[in-house]
Backbone as a chain_set.jsonl record, in Angstrom:
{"seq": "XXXXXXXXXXXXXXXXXXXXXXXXXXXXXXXXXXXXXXXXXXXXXXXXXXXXXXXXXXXXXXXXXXXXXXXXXXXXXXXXXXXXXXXXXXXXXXXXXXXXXXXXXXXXXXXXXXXXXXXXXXXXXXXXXXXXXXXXXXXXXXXXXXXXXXXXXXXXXXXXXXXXXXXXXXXXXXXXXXXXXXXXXXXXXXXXXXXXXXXXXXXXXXXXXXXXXXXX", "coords": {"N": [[-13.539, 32.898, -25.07], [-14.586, 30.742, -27.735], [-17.727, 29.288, -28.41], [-17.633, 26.955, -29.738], [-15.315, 25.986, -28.567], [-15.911, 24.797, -26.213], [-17.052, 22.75, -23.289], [-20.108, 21.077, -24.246], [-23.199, 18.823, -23.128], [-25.072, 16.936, -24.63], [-28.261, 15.74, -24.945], [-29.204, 12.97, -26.64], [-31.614, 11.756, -27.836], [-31.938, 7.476, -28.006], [-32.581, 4.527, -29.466], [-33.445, 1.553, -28.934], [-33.168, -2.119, -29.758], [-35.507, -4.313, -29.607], [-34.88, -6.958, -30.14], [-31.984, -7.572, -30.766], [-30.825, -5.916, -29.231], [-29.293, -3.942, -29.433], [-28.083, -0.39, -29.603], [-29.152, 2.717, -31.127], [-29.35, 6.013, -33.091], [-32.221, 7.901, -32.249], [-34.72, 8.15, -34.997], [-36.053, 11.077, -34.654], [-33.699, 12.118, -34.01], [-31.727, 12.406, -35.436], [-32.688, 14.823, -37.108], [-32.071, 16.888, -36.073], [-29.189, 17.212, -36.423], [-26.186, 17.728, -37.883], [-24.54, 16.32, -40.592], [-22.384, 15.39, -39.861], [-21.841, 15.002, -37.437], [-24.009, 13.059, -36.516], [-22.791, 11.164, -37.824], [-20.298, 10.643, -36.332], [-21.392, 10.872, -33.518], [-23.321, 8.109, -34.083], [-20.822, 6.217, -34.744], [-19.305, 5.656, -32.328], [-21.377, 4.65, -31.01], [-21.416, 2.397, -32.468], [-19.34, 1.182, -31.504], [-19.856, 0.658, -28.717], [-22.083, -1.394, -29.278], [-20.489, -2.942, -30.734], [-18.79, -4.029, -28.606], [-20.751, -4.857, -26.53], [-21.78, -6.647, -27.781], [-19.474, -8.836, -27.785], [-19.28, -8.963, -24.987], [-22.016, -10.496, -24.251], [-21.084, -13.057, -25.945], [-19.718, -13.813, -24.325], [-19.304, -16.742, -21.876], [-21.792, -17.609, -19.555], [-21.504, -15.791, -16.452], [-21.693, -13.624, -18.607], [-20.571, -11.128, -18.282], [-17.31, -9.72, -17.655], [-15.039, -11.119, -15.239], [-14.505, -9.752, -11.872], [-11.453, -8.136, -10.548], [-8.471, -10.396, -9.25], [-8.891, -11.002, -5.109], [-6.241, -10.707, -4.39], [-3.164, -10.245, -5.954], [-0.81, -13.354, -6.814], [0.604, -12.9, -7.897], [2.609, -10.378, -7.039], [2.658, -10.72, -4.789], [3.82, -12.702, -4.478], [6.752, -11.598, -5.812], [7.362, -10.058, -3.464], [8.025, -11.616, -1.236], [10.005, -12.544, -2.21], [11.991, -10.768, -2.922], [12.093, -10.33, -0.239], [12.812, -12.575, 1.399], [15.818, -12.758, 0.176], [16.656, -10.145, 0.974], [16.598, -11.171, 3.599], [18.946, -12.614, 3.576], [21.501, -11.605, 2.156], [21.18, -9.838, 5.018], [21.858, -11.696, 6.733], [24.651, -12.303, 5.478], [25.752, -10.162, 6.815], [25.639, -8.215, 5.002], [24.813, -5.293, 5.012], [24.272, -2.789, 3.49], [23.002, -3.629, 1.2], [20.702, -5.628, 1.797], [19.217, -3.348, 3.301], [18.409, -2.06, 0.803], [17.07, -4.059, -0.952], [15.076, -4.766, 1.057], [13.833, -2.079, 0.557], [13.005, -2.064, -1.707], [11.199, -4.114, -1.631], [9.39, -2.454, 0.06], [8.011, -0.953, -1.546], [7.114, -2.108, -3.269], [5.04, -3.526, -1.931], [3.889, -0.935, -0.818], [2.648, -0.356, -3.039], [0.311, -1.487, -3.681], [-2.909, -2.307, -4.995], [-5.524, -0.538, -4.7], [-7.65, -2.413, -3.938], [-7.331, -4.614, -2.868], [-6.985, -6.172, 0.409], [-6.539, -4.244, 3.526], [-5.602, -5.102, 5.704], [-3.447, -6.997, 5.139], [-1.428, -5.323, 3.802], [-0.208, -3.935, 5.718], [0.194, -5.398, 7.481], [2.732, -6.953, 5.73], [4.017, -4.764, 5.493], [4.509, -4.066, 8.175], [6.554, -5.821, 9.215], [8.324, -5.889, 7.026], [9.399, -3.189, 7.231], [10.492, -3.146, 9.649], [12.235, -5.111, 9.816], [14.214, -3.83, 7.664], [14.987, -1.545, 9.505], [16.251, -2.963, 10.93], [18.529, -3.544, 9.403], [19.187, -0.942, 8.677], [20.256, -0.503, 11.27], [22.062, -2.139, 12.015], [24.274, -0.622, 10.207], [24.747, 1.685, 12.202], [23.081, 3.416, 11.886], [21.26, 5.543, 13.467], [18.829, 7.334, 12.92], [17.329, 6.421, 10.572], [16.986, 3.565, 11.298], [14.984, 4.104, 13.292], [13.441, 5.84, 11.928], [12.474, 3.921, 10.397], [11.49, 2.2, 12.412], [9.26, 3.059, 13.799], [7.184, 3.345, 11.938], [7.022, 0.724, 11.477], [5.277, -0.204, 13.581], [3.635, 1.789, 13.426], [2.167, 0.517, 11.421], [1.669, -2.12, 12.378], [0.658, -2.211, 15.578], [0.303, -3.502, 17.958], [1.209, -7.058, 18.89], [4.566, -6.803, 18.195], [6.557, -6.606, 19.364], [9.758, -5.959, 18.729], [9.718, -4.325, 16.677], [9.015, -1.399, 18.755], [11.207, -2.203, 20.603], [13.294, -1.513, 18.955], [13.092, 1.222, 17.848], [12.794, 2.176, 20.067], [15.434, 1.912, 21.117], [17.098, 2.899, 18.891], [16.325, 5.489, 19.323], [18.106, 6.029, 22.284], [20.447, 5.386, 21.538], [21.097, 7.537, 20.171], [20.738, 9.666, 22.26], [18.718, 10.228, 23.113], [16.926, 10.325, 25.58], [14.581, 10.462, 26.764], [12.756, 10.727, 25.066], [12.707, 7.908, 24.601], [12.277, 6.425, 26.331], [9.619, 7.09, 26.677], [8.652, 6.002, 24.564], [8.858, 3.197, 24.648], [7.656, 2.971, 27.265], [4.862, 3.291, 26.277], [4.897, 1.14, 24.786], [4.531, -1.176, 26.012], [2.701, -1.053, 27.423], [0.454, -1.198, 25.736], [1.524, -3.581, 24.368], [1.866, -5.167, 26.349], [2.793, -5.844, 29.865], [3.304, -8.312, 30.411], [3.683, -9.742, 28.029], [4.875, -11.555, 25.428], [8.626, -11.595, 24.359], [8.495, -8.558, 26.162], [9.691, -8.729, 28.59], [12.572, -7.914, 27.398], [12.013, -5.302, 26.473], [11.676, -4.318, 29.033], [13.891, -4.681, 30.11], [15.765, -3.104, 28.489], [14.477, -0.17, 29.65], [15.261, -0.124, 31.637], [17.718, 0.156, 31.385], [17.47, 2.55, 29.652], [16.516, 4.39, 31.9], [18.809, 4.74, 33.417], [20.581, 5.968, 31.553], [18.914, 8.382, 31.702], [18.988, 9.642, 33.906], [22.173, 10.101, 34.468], [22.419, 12.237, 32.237], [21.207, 13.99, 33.413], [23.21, 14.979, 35.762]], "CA": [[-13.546, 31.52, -25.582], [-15.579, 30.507, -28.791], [-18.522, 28.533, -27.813], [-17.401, 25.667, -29.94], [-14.588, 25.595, -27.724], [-16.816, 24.788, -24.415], [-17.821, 20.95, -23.856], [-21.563, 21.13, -23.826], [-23.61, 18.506, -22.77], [-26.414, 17.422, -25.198], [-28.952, 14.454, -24.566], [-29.917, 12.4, -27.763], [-32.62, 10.339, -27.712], [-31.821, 6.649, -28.639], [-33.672, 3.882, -30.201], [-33.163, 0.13, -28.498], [-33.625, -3.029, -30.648], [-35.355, -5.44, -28.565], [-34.155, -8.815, -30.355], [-30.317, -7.718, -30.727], [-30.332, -5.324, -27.97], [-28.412, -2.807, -30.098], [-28.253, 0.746, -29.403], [-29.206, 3.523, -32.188], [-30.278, 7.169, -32.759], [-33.713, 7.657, -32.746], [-34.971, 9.083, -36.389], [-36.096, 12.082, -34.413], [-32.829, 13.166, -33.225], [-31.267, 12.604, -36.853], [-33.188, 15.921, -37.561], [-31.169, 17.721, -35.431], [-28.245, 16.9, -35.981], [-25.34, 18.02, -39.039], [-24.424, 14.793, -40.92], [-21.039, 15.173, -39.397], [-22.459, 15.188, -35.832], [-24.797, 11.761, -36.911], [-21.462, 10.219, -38.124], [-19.607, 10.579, -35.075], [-22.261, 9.604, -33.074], [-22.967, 6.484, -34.468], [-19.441, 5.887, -34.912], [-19.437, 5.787, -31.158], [-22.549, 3.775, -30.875], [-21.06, 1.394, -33.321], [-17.937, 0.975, -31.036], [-20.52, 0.45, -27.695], [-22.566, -2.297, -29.834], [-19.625, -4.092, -30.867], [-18.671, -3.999, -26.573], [-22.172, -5.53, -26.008], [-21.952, -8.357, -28.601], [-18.409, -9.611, -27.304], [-19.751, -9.56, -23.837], [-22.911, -11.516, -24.463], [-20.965, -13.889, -26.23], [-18.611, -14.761, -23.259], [-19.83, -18.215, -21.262], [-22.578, -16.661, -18.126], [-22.306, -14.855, -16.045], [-21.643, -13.105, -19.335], [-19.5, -9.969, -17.444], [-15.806, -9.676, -17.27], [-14.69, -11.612, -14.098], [-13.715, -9.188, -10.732], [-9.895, -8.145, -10.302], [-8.385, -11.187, -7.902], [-8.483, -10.319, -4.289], [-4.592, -10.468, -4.22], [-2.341, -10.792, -6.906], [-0.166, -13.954, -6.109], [2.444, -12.599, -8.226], [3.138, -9.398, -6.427], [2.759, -11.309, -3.309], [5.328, -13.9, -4.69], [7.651, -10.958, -5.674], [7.537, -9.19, -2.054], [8.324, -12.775, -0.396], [11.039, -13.4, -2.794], [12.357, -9.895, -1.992], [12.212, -10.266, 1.809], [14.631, -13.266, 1.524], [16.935, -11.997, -0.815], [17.163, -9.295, 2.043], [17.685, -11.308, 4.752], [19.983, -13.338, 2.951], [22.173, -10.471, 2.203], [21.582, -9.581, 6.212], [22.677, -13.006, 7.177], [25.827, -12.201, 5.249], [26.25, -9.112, 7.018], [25.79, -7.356, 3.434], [23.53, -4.411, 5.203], [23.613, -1.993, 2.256], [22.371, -4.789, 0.092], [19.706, -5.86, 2.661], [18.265, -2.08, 2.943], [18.275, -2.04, -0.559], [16.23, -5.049, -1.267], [13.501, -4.208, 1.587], [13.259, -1.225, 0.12], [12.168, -2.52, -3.118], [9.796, -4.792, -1.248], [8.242, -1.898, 0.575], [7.892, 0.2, -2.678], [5.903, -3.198, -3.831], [3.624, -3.808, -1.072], [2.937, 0.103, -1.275], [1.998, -0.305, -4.615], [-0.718, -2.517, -4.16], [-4.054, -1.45, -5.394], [-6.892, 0.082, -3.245], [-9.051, -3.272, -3.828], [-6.573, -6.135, -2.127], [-6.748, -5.886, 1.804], [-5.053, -3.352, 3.832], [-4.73, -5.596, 6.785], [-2.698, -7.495, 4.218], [0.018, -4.258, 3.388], [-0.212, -3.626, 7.219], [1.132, -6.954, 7.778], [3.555, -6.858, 5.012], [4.67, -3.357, 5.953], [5.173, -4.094, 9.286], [7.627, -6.716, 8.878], [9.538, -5.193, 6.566], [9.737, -1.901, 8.103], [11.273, -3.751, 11.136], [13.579, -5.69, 8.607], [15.018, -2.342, 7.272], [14.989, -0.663, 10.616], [17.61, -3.798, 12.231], [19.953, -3.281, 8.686], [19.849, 0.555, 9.404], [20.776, -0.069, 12.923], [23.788, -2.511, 11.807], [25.095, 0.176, 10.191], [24.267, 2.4, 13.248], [22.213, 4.409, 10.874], [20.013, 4.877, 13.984], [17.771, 8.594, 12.802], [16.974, 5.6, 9.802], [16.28, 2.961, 11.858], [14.191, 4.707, 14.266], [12.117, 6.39, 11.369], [11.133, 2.981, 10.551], [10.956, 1.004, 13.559], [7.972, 3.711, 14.321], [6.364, 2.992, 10.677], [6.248, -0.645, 11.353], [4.617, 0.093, 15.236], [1.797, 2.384, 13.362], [1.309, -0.281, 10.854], [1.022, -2.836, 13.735], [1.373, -1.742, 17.103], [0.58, -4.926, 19.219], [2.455, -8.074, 18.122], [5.315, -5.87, 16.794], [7.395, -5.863, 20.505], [11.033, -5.856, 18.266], [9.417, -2.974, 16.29], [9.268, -1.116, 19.87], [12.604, -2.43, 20.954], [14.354, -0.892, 17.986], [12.467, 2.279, 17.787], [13.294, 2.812, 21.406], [17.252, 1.105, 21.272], [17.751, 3.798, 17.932], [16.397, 6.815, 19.945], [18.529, 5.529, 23.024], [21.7, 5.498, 20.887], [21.054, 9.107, 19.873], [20.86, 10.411, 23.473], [16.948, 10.924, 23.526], [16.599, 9.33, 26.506], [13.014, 10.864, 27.143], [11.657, 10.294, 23.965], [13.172, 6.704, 24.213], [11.321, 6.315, 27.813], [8.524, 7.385, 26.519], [8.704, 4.982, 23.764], [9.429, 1.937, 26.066], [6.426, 2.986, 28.503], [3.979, 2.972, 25.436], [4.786, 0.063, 23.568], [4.634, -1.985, 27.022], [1.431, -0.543, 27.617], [0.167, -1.571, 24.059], [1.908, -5.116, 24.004], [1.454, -5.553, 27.623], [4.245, -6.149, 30.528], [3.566, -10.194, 30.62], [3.498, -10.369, 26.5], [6.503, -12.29, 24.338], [9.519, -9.966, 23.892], [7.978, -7.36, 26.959], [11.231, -8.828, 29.185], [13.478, -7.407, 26.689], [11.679, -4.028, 26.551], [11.67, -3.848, 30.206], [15.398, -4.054, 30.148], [16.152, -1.37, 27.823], [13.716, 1.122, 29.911], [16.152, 0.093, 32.448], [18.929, 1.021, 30.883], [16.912, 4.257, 29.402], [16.627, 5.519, 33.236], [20.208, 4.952, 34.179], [21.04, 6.99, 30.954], [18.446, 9.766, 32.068], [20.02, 9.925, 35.577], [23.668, 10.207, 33.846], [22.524, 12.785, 31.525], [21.23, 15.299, 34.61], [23.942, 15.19, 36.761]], "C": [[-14.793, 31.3, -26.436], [-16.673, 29.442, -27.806], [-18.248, 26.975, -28.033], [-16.149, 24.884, -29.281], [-14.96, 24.939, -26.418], [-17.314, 23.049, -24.874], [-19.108, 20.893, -23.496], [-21.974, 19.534, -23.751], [-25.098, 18.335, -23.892], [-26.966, 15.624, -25.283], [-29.262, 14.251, -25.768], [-30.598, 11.005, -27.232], [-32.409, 8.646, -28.715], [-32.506, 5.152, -28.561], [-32.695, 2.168, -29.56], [-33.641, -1.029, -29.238], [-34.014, -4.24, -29.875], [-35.142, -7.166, -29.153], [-32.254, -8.563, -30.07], [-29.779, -6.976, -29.512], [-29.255, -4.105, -28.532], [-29.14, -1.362, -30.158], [-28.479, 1.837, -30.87], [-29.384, 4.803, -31.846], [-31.51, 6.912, -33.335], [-34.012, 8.481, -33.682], [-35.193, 10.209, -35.788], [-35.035, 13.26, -34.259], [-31.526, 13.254, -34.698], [-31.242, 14.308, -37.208], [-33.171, 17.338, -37.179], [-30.423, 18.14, -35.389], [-27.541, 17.041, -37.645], [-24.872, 16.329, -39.57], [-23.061, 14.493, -40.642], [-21.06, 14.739, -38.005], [-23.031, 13.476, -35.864], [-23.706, 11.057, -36.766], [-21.0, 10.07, -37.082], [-20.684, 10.082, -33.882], [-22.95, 8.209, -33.137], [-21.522, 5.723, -34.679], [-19.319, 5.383, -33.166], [-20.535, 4.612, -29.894], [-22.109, 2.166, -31.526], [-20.32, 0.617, -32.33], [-18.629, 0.182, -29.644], [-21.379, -0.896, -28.355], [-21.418, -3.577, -30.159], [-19.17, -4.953, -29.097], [-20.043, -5.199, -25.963], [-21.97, -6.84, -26.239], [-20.835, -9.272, -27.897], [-18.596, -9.786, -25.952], [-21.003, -11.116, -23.815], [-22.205, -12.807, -25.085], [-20.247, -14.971, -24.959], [-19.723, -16.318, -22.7], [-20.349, -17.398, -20.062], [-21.339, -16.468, -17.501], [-22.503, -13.593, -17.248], [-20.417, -11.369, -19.03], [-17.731, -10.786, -16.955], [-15.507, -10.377, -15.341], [-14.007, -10.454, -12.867], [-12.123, -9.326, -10.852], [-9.901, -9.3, -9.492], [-8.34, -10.455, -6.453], [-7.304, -9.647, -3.776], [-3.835, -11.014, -4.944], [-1.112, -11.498, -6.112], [0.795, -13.563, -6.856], [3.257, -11.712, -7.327], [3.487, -10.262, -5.177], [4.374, -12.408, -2.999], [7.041, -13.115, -4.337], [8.083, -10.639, -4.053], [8.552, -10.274, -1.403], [9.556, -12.942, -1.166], [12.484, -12.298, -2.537], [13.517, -9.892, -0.767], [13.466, -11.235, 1.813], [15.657, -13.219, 0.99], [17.413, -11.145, 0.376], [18.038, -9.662, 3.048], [18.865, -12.175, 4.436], [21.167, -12.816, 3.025], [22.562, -9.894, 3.708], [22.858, -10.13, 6.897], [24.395, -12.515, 7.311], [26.72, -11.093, 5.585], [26.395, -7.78, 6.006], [24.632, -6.636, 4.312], [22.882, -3.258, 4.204], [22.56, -2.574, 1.738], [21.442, -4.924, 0.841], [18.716, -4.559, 3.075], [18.002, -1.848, 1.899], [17.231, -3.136, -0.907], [15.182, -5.043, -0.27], [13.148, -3.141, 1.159], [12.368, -1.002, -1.17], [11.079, -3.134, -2.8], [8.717, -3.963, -0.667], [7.648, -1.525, -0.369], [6.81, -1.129, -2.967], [5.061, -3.545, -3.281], [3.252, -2.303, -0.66], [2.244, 0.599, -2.138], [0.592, -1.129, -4.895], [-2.291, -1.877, -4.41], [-5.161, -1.562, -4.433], [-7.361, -1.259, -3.113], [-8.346, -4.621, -2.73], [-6.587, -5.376, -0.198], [-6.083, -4.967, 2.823], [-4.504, -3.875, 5.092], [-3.598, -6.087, 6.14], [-0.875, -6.814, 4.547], [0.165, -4.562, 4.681], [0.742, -5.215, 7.48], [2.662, -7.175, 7.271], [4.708, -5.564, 5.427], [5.437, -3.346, 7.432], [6.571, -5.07, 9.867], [8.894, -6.457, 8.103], [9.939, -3.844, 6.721], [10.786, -2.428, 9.107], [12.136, -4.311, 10.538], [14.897, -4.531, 8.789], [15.623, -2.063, 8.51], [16.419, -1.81, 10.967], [18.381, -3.442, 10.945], [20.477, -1.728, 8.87], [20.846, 0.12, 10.933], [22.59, -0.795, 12.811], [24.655, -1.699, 10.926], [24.988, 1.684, 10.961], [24.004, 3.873, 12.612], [20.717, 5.137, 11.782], [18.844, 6.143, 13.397], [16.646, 7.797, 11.788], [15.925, 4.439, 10.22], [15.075, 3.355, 12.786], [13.084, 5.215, 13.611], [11.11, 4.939, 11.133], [10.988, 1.466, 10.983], [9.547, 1.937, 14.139], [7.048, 3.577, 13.06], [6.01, 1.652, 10.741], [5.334, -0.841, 12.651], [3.191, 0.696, 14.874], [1.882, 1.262, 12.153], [0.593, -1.445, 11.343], [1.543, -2.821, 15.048], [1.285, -3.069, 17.793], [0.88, -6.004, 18.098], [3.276, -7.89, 17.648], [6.292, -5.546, 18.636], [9.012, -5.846, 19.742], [10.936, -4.594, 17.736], [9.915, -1.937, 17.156], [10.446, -0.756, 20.133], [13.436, -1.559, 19.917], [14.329, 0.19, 18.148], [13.677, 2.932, 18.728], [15.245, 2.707, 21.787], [18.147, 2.777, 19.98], [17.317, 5.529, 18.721], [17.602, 7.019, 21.143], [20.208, 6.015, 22.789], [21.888, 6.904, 20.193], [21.005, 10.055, 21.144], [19.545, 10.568, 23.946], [16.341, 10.077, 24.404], [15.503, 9.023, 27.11], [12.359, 10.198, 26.497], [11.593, 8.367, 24.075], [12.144, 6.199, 25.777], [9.779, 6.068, 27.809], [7.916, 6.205, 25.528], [8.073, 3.709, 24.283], [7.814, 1.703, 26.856], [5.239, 2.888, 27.44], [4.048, 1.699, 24.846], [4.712, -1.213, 24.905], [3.318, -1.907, 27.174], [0.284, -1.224, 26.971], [0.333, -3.33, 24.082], [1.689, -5.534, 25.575], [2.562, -6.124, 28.818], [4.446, -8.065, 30.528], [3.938, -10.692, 29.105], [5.157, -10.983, 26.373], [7.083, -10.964, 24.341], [9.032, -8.831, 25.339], [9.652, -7.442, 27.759], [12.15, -7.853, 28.542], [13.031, -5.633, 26.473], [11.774, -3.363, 27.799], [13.312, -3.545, 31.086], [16.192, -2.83, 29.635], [15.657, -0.382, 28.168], [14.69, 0.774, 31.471], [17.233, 0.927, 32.577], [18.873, 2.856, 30.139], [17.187, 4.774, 30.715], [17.678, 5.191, 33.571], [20.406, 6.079, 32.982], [20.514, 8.362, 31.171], [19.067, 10.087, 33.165], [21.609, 10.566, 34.926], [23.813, 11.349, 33.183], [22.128, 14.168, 32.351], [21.951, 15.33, 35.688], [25.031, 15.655, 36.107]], "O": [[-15.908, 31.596, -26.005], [-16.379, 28.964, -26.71], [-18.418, 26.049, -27.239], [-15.925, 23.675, -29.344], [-14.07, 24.595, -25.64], [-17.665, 22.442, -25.886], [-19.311, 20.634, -22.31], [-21.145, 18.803, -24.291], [-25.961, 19.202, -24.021], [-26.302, 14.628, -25.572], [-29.684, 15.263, -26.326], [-30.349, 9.948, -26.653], [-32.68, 8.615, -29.916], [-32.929, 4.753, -27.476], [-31.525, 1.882, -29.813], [-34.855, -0.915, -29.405], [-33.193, -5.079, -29.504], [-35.275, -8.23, -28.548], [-31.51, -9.241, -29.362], [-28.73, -7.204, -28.91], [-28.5, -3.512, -27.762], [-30.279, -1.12, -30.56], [-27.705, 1.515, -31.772], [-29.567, 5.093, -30.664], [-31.89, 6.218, -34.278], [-33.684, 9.65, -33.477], [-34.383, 10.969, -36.318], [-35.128, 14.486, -34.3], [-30.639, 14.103, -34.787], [-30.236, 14.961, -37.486], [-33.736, 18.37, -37.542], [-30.227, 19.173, -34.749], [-28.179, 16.57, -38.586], [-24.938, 15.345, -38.832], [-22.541, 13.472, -41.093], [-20.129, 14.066, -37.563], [-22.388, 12.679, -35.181], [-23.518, 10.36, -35.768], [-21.366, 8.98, -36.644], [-20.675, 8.927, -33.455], [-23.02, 7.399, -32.212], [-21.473, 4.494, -34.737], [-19.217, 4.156, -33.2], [-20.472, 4.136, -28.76], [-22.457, 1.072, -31.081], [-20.587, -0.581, -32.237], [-18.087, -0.885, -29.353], [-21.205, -1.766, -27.502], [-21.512, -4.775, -29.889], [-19.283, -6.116, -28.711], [-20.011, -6.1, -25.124], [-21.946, -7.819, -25.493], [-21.181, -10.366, -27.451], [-18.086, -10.82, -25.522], [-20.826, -12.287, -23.482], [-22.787, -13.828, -24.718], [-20.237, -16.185, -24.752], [-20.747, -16.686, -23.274], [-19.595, -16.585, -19.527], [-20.27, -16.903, -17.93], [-23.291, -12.679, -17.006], [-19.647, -10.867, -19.849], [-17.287, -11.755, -16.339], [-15.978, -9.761, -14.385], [-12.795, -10.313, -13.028], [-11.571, -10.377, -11.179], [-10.96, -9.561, -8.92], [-7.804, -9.346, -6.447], [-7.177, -8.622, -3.106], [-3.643, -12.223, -4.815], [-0.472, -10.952, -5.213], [1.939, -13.863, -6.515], [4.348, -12.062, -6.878], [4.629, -10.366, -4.73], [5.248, -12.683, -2.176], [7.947, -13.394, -3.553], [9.149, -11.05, -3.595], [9.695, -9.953, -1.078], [10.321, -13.694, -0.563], [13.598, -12.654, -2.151], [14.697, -9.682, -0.486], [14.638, -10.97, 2.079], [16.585, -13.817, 1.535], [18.541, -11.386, 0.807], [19.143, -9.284, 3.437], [19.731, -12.316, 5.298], [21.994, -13.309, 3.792], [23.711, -9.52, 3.945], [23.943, -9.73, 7.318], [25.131, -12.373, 8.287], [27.843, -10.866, 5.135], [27.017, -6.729, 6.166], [23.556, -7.227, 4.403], [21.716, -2.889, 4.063], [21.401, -2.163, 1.778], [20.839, -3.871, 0.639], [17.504, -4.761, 3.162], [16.978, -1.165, 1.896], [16.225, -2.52, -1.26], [14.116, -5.379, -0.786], [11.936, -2.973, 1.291], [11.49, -0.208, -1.511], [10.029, -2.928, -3.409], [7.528, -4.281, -0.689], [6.437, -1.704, -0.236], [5.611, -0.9, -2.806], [4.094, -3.97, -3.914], [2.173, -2.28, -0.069], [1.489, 1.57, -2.171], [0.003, -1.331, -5.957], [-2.602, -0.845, -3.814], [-5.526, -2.443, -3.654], [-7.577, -1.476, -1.92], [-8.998, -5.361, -1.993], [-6.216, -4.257, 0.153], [-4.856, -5.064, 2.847], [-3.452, -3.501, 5.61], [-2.557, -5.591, 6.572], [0.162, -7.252, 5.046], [0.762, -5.623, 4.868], [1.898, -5.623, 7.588], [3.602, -7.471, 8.009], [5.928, -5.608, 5.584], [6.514, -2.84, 7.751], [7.327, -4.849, 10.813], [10.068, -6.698, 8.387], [10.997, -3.499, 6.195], [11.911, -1.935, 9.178], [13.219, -3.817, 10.85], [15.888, -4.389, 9.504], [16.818, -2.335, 8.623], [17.52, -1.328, 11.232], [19.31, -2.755, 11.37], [21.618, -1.331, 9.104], [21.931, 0.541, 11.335], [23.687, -0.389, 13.194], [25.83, -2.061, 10.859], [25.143, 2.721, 10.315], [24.514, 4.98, 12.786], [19.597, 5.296, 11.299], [17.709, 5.68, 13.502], [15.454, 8.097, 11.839], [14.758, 4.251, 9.876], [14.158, 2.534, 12.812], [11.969, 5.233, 14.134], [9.925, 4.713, 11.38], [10.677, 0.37, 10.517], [8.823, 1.364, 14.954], [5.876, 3.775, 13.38], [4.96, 1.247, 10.241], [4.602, -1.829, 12.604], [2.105, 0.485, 15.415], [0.678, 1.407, 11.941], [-0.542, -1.814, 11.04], [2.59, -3.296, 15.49], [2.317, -3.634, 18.155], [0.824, -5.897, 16.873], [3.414, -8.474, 16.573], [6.589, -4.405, 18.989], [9.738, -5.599, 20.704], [11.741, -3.721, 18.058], [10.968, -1.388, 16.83], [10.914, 0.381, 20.059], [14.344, -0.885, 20.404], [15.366, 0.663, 18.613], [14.689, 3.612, 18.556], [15.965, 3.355, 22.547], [19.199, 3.394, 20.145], [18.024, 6.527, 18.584], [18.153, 8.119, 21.093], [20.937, 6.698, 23.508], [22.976, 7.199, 19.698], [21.255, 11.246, 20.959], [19.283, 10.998, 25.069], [15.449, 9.268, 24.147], [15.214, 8.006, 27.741], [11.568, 9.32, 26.84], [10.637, 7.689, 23.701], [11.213, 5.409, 25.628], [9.023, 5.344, 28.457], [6.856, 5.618, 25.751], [6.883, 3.396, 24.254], [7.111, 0.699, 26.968], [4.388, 2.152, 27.94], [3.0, 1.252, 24.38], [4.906, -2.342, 24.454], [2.737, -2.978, 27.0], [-0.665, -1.724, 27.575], [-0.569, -4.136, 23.857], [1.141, -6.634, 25.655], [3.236, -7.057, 28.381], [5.449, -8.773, 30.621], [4.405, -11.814, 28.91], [6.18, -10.839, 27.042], [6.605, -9.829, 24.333], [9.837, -7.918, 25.151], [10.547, -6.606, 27.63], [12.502, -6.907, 29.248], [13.947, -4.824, 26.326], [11.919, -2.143, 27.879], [13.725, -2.813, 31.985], [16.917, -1.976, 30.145], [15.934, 0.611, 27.496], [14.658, 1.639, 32.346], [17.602, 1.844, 33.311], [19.649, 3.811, 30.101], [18.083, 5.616, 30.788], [17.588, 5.456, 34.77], [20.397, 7.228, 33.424], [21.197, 9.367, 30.977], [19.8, 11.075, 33.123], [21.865, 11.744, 35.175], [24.938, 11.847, 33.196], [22.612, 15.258, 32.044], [21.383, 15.724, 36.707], [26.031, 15.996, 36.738]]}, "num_chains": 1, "name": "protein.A"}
């Protein structure tokens, strides 16, 4: 490889104007430098000076304003989404209703590093559990089950339907262990006195009659 192929690295010394604040080369480094090399570097300089001036002009703080913490559009979309979904549920339309949380997850996974992640987590977990009950009405349960356990790790406590599903779609597949096991964690987690625990404590009922049934 030619050398002029290689991206070197070369420091020029430059010259600051303290009334305009504008950047230059310093005459020294002129004398260095091919008048093609000069050009393009000031060309460059030119482009960074113009950058300066249109800042300074703005109204103080003088700097471009921070991204928002959370774009209310996206946020709008997601929400507008979600009921579209359950709308579609309502009507028993479950294709349609996995279809339209799925667009909402894809949009609250899209959100950029800087907005909250309790936020997604929130968002995620809700509509994970969404999805997961239209899988299950079309007793889609390997579906539902993947993500009634995606909305459980996005929020495990306050999330006992999450749980319930998880454990109801393993249940309905025969995995009566795994589904046990399920059951006995997410009780654990959400706690036997919490909202919803009743209803978990029934289906780990009905888990150990199906384990009994399934070794004899």
């Amino acid at each position: 490889m030619a050398t002029s192929d290689i991206n070197i690295f070369n420091q020029h010394a430059l010259h600051l104007d303290p009334t305009s604040k504008a950047i230059s080369l310093h005459p020294s480094t002129t004398t260095h430098q091919s008048t093609t090399q000069t050009a393009a570097i000031n060309a460059e300089l030119q482009q960074l000076n113009l950058l300066h001036r249109a800042l300074i002009s703005l109204d103080p703080p003088n700097i471009p304003p921070p991204p928002l913490p959370v774009n209310p559009k996206r946020s709008a979309q997601i929400n507008k989404l979600r009921d579209s979904a359950n709308t579609a549920f309502r009507k028993d339309n479950y294709a349609e209703a996995a279809r339209l949380y799925t667009y909402a997850i894809d949009m609250a996974m899209g959100r950029p590093g800087w907005e909250p992640v309790t936020l997604t987590r929130e968002e995620l977990a809700g509509l994970y559990a969404n999805r997961a009950q239209a899988y299950m009405s079309q007793q889609a349960w390997p579906e539902g089950m993947l993500d009634a356990k995606c909305s459980v790790e996005s929020k495990p406590m306050g999330n006992v339907k999450a749980w319930w599903r998880a454990a109801r779609c393993l249940a309905e597949m025969g995995r009566w262990e795994e589904s046990k096991n399920l059951i006995e964690r997410g009780l654990e987690i959400e706690g036997k006195n919490s909202e919803g625990a009743k209803d978990l404590s029934t289906l780990l009922e009905e888990v150990e009659a199906g384990i009994k049934r399934s070794s004899t």
